[in-house]
PATORKOL-655830 format. One line per field, with one value per residue (C-alpha): residue number from 0; residue in one letter; x, y, z. Coordinates in Angstrom, 1 decimal. Layout:
N
k NUM;...
r a;...
xx X;...
yy Y;...
zz Z;...
//
This chain:
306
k 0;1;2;3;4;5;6;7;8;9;10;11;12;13;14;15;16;17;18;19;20;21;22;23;24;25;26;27;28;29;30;31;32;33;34;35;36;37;38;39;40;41;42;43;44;45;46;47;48;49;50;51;52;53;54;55;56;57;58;59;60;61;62;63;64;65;66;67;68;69;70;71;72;73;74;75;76;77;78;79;80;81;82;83;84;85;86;87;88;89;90;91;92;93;94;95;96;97;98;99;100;101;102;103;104;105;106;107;108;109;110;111;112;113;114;115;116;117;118;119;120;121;122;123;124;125;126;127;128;129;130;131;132;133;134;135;136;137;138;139;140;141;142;143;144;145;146;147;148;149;150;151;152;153;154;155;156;157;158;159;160;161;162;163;164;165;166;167;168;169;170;171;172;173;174;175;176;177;178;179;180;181;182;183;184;185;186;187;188;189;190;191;192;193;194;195;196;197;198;199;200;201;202;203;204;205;206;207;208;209;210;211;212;213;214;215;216;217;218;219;220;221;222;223;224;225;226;227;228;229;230;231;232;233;234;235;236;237;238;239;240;241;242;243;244;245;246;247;248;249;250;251;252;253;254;255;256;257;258;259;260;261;262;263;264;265;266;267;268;269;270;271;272;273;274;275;276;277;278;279;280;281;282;283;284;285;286;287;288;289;290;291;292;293;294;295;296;297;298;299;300;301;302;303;304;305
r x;x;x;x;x;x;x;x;x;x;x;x;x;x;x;x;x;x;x;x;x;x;x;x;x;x;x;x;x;x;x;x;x;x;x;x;x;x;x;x;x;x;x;x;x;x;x;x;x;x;x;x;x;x;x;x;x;x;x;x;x;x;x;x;x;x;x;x;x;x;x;x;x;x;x;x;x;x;x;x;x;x;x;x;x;x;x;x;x;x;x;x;x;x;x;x;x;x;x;x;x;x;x;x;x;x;x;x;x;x;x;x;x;x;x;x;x;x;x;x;x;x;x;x;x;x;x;x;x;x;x;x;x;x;x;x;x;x;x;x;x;x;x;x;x;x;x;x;x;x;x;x;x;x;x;x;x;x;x;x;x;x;x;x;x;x;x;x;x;x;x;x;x;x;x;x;x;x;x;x;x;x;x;x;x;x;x;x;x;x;x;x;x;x;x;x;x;x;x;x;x;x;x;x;x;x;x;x;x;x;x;x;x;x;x;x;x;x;x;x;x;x;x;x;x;x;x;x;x;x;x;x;x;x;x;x;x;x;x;x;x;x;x;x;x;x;x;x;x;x;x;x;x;x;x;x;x;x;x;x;x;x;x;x;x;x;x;x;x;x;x;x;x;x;x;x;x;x;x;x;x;x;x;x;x;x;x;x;x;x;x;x;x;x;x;x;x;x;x;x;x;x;x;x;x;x
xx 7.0;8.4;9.6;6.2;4.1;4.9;7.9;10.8;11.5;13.6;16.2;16.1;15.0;12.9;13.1;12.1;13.2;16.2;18.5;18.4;21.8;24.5;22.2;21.3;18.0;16.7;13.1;11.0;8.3;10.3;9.8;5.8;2.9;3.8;7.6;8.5;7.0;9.1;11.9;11.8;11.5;14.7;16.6;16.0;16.5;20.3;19.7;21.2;18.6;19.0;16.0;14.6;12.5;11.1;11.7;15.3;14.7;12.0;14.2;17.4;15.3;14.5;18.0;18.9;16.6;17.2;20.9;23.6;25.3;21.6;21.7;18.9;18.9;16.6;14.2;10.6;9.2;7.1;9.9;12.2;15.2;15.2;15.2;17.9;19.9;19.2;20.6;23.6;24.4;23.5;26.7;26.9;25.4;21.6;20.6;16.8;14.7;11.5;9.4;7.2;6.4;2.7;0.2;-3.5;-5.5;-9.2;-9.1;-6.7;-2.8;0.1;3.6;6.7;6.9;2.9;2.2;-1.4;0.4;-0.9;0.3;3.7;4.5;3.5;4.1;6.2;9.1;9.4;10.1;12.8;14.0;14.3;16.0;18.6;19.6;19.2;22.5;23.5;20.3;21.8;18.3;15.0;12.8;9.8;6.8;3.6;1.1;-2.8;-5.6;-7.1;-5.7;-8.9;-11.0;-8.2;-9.8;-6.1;-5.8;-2.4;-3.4;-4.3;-2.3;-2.0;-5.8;-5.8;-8.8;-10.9;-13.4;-11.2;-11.5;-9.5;-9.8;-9.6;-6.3;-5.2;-6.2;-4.7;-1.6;-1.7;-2.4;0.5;2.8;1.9;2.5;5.7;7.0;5.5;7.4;10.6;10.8;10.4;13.4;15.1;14.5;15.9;19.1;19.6;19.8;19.2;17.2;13.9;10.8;7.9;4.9;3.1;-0.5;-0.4;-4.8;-7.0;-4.2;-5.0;-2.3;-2.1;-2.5;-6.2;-5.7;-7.8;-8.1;-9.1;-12.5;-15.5;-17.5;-17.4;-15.8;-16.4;-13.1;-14.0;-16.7;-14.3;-10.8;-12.4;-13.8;-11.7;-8.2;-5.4;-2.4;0.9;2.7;0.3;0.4;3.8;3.9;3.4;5.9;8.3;7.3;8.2;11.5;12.3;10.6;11.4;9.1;8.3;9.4;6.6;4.8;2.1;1.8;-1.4;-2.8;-4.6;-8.4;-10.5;-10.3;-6.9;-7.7;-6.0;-4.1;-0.7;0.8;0.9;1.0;-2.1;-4.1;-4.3;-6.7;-6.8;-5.3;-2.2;-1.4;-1.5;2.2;1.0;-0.3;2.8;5.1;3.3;3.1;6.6;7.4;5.2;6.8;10.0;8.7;7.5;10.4;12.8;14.5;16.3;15.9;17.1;19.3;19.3;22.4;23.6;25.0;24.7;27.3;30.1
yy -15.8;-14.2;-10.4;-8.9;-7.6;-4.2;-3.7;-4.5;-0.7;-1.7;-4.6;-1.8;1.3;3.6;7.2;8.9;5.9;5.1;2.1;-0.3;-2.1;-2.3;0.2;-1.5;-1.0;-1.9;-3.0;-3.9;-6.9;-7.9;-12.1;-12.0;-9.9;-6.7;-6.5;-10.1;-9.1;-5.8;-7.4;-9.9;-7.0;-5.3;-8.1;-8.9;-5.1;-5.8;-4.4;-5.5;-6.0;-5.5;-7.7;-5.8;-8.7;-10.7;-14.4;-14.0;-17.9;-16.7;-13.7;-16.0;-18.5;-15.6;-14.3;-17.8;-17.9;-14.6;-15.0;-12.1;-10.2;-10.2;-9.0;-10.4;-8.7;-9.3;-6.2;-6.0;-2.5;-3.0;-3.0;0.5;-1.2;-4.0;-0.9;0.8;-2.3;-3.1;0.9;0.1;-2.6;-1.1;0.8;1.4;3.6;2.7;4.4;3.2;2.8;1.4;1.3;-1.9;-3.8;-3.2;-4.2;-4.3;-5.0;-5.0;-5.1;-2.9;-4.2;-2.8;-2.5;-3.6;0.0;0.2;2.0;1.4;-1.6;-0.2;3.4;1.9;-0.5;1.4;4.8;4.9;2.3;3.4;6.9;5.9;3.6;6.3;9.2;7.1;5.8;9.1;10.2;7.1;7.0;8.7;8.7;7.9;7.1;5.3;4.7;3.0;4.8;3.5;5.6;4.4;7.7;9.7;8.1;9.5;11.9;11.8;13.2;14.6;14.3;10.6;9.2;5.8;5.4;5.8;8.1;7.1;4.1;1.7;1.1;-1.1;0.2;4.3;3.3;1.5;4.6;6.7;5.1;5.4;9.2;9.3;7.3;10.3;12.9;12.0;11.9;15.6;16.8;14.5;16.1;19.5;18.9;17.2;20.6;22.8;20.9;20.8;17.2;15.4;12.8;12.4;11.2;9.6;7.4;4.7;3.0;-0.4;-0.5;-3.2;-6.3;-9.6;-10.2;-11.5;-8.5;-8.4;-11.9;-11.0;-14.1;-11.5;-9.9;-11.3;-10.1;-10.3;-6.6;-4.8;-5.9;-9.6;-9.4;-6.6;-9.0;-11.7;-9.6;-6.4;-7.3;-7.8;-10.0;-9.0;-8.3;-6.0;-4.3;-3.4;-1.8;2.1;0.9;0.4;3.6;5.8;4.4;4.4;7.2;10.5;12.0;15.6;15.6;13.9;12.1;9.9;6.9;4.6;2.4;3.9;2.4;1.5;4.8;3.8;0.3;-1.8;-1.6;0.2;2.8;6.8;9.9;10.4;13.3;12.8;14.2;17.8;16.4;14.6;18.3;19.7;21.0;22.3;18.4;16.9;19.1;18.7;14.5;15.0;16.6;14.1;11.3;12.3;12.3;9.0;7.5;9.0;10.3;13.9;16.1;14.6;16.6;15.3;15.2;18.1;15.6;12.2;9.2;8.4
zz -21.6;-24.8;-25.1;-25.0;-28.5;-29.9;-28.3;-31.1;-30.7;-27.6;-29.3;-32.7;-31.2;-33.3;-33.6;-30.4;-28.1;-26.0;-26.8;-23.8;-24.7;-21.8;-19.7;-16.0;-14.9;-11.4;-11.4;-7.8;-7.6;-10.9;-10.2;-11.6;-13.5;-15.1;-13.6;-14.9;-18.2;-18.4;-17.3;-19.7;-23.0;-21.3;-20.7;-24.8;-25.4;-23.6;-20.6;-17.3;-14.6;-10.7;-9.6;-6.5;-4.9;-1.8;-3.1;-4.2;-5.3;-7.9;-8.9;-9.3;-11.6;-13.5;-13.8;-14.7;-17.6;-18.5;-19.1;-18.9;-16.0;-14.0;-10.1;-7.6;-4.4;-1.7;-0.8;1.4;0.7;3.5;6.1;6.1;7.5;4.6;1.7;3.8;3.8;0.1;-0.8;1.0;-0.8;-4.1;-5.1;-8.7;-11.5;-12.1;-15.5;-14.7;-11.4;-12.0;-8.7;-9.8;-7.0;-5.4;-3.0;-2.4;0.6;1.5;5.2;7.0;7.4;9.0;7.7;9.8;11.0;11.4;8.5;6.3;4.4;0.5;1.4;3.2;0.4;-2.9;-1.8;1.2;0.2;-3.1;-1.8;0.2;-2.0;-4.8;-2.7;-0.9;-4.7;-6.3;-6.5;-8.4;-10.8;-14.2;-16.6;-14.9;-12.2;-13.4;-10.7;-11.5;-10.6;-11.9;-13.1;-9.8;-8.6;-9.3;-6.9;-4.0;-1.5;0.6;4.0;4.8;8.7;8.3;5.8;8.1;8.2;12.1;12.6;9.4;8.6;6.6;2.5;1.0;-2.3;-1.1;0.4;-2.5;-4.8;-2.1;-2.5;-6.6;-6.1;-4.0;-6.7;-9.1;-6.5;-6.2;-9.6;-9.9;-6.8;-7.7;-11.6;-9.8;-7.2;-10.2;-12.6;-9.5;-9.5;-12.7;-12.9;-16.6;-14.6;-15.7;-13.2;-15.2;-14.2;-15.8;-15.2;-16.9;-17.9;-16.5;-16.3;-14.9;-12.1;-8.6;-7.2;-7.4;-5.5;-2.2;-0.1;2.9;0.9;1.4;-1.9;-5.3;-6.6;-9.9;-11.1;-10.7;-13.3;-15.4;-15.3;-17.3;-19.6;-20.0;-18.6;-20.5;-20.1;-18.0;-21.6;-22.9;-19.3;-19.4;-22.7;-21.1;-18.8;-21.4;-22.9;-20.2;-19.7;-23.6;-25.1;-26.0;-23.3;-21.3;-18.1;-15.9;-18.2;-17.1;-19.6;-20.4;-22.7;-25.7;-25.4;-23.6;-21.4;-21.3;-19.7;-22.3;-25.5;-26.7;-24.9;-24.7;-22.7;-21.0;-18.3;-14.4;-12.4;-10.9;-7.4;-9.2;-10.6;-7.4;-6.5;-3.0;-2.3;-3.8;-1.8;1.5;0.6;0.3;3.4;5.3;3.6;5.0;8.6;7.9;6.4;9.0;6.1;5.9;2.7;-0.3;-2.7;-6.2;-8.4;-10.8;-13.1;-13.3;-12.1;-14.2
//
């Protein structure tokens, strides 16, 4: 796979975007689908890449064709002691964290700590993940999210899905509303501090990857008839990816493709729903998240890592 279309701006950046050159980025689930293809446009752009990933043989035959100074380093977002492990070992100055990696289930899975496996592993890892490397993150933390957000009804007092009928694809929106929750209460705590780090999420559009690989559901979904028809290719995906670590953006932007009710196509800033804006939600996801996690209050940086 070749650097992805309509993204030259990152090897020659245009007015309005961020050159990539000599900056290390740190991308999760970066060895297929819309993290290989971003990887692939930054490591073009001259970035150096800390590959975040569960097959550390996939990530290293990525490095390998890659080229450069790249980093694999083994990571499981479903299992808190393996993102503990993976911070420790992760010592120097990360200009970009982008939270990738994601999972979706149609029957009801448990993390290694017994978590609802799409709200553990989207949500839950990546906020650990993100405020044990915060002090050494100098630019952005970029999370994506999915426009799958708005069909979120979440319930604070059963975020693990132990008192409510299963659904696959509630949890997995749950999980996407939490992903934008917490970029709106990390750019808050980020703006308190006084930190130049910016938080920004990203919804890639209708994109055929394996993640819509279900061997556990029964029936045919609306997204098997839409993929074939609708979905675009990993490349085209990671284009409002790219955007929102590149671009000249506002704090907490939420990128998206242009058409298609932002489904496919280019990139820009787009809306979120009512609940995504919520500050009151986001704060109290935060909190709980914490509790979860095991995790003390985390206290961004006033400046960033030299």
């Amino acid at each position: 796979m070749g650097l992805p279309r309509n993204t030259a701006h990152l090897s020659a950046p245009a007015e309005g975007h961020r050159s990539m050159s000599g900056r290390t980025v740190l991308i999760t689930g970066a060895t297929g689908g819309i993290g290989r293809a971003t990887a692939i446009a930054l490591a073009a752009a001259g970035a150096r890449l800390i590959f975040a990933v569960r097959d550390t043989a996939k990530g290293a035959a990525l490095a390998d064709q890659l080229g450069g100074k790249h980093v694999v380093r083994a990571l499981d977002l479903s299992d808190l002691a393996s993102v503990r492990r993976f911070a420790q070992n992760t010592n120097e100055p990360i200009d970009t964290l982008v939270n990738n990696a994601g999972v979706a289930s149609s029957t009801l899975q448990r993390t290694n700590d017994g978590f609802e496996l799409q709200f553990g592993t989207n949500h839950l890892g990546h906020f650990l993940l993100t405020t044990l490397l915060l002090p050494q993150i100098t630019a952005r933390v970029v999370t994506v999210a999915s426009q799958a957000e708005r069909a979120s009804r979440i319930d604070l007092e059963d975020l693990n899905w132990d008192h409510r009928e299963f659904r696959g694809g509630r949890a997995y929106a749950d999980s996407k509303l939490a992903n934008l929750l917490f970029t709106a209460e990390l750019d808050r705590r980020l703006r308190d501090a006084g930190s130049p780090v910016q938080a920004m999420a990203a919804h890639p559009g209708l994109v055929v990857t394996a993640i819509y690989d279900d061997p556990q559901r029964r029936r045919r979904s609306v997204w098997d008839r839409l993929l074939p028809l609708a979905g675009q290719q990993p490349d085209q995906g990671a284009l409002p990816v790219l955007l929102a670590i590149t671009g000249d953006l506002p704090d907490a932007a939420f990128t998206g493709p242009r058409h298609l009710m932002h489904m496919r196509g280019g990139a820009q800033v787009i809306g979120r729903s009512a609940r995504a804006k919520d500050l009151e939600l986001a704060r109290r996801l935060w909190t709980a998240s914490e509790q979860m996690a095991g995790q003390g209050a985390a206290t961004p940086p006033t400046a960033p890592v030299q």
